[in-house]
N, C-alpha and C positions, 0 to 999 in steps of 0.2 A: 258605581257611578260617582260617587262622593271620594272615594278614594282614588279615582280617577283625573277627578277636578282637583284633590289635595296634590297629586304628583306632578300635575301644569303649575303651580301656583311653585312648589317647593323647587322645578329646575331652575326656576328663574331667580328664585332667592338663591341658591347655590351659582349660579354663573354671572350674574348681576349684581358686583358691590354696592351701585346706588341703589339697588331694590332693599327698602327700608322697614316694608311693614307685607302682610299679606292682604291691608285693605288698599296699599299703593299700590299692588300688583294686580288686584284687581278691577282698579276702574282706572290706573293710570299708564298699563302697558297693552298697545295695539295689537303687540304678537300674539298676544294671551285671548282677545277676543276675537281675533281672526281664526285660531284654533279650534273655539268655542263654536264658532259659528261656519265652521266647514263639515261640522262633523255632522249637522242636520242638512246641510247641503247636500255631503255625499250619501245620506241615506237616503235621501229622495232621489239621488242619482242612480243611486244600486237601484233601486224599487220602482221605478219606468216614471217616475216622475220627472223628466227633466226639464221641463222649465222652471217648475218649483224651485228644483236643485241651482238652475243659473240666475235663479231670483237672488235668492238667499246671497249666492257667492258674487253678485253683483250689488247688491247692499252691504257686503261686507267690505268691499274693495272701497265703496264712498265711504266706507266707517271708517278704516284703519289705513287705507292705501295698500292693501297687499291683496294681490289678485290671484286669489287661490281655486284654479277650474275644481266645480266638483267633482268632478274623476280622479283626481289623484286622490295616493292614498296616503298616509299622514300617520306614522307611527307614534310610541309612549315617548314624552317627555322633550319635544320638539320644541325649540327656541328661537322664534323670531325677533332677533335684537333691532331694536330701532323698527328697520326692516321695511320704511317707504321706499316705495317704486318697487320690492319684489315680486316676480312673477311668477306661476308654478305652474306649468302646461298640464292638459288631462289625462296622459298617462304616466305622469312622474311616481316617482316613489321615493319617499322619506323616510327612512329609516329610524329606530329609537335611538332618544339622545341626541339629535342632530341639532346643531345651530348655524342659522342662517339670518346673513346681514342685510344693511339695508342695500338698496338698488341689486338684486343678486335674481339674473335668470335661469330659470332651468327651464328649456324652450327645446323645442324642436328643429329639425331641419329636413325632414320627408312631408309631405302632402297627400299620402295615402291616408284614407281613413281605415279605422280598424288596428291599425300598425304600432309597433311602439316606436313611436315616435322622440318619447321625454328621457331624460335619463333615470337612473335610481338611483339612490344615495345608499350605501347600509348604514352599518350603528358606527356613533359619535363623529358624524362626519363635520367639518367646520370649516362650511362656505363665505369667505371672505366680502368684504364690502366692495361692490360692483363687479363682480365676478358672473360669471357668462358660460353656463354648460350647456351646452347645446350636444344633441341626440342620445339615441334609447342604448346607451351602454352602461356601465357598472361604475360608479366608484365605489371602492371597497372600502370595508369595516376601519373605522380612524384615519381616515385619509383629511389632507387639507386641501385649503383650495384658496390659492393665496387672492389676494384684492385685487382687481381686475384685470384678473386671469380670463382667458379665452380657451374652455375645456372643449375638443373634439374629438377624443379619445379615452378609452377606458383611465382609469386611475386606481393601480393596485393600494391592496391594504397599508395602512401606517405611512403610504408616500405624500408627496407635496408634490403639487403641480401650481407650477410658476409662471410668468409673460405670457407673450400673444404670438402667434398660437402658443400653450402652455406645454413647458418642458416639466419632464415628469421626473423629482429625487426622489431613488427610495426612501424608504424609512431605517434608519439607526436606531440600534441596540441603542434603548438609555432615553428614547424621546418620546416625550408625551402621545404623540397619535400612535406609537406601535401599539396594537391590541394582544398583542400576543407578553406583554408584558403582565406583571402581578396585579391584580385591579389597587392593591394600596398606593404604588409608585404610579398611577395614572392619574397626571394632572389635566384640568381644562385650560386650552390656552385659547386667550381675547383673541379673536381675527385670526386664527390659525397662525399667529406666528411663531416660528424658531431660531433659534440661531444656528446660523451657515445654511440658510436655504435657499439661495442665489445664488444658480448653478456661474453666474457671471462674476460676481465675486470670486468664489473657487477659484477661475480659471486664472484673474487678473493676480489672487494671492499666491498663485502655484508659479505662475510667471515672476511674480516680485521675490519668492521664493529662489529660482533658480536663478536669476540674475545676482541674487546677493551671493552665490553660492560661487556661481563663473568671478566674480568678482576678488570672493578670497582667493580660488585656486591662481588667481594669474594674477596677484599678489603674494603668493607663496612662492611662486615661480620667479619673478623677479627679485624679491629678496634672496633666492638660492644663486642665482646669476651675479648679483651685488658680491656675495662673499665670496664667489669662487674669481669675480676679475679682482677682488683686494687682494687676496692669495697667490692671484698671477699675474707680475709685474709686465706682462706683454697685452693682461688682457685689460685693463681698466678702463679703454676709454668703451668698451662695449654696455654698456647699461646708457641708454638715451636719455638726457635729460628730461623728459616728458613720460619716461615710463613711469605707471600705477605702482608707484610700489608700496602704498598707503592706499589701507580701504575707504572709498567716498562715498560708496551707495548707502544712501538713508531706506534701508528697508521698514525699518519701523516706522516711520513717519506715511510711507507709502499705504504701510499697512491699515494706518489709520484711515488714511483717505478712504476706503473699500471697506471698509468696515471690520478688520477685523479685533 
């Protein structure tokens, strides 16, 4: 038990740089009493006690703001950062390690009772601020879930899933959510972000890419035309006044723009 309560207290010291002391963490972070007080919620929920169970999770929601049904379940070392306005449907599933931000749904989208309706998170998953996963699929072990993303779709291990509805990038050799990587090289990252996980970025720097690219070649082309009408006293007036034959695209300024 105590050792139990020691590993809520210590994720938040490791993932929260303002978290200062263990008597700050204590009485001054919501996620941490929201935790505290689902766990007798859902034990009155398993044990046919249910309205005991939606007492409790209904004083807890006026206490912290995060609305945790007691049916779901809630695995070791779970991190509600900020975390008002989060909601957590009755048959969700939270996996160990997970952090989750504020205004962040994990909801349903079936009306069947009985049904799994919510989604499941596995281990170290990091749902984004205002971020939206709605139905009963899998995101997998290290996956992110960027900031108000719109999830209705599974989310494989170590990927990122981005915009509305969310487009899903794998995960990369070398990046913090791959689980499949050494646990020493596995960092937490604030708000699941990475760099280059804007599959729209990509697209716009692969385009600014190629443009700078057509650019050289048909300035390497007109410089070869330039020397062969100097060479050919019949051919010189064929190079146009108005031909490229100087590189003008500012690819890296562009680049900047898109972030890269």
């Amino acid at each position: 038990m105590l050792a139990r309560l020691r590993s809520d207290i210590q994720c938040i010291l490791d993932r929260d740089p303002a978290a200062r002391s263990t008597w700050e963490v204590i009485t001054c972070y919501p996620g941490l009493h929201a935790i505290w007080l689902h766990r007798p919620a859902h034990w009155c929920w398993n044990n046919g006690l249910k309205w005991l169970g939606r007492f409790i999770s209904n004083f807890a929601r006026w206490l912290t703001g995060i609305e945790i049904h007691p049916g779901a379940k809630i695995g070791e070392r779970v991190f509600f950062d900020h975390a008002m306005g989060v909601v957590v449907g009755e048959t969700a599933e939270i996996g160990d390690g997970c952090t989750i931000y504020q205004g962040v749904t994990l909801g349903g989208t079936s009306l069947y009772k009985g049904t799994k309706r919510h989604p499941t998170l596995g281990k170290d998953v990091v749902v984004s601020a205002g971020a939206k996963v709605l139905g009963g699929f899998e995101v997998g072990d290290g996956a992110k879930i960027g900031s108000n993303a719109v999830v209705i779709k599974p989310v494989p291990a170590g990927a990122t899933a981005v915009g509305i509805p969310a487009r899903i990038i794998p995960s990369k050799e070398g990046q913090s959510a791959d689980v499949t990587e050494p646990q020493p090289s596995r960092k937490f990252t604030a708000y699941g972000i990475t760099q280059e996980d804007d599959p729209l970025s990509q697209a716009m720097r692969g385009l600014i890419d190629n443009a700078s690219s057509q650019e050289h070649q048909i300035a390497l082309l007109w410089q070869a035309i330039e020397k062969l009408s100097a060479a050919n006293q019949q051919a010189q007036d064929c190079v146009p006044c108005d031909a490229a034959i100087k590189e003008q695209f500012e690819a890296g300024k562009l680049n900047e723009l898109v972030g890269k």
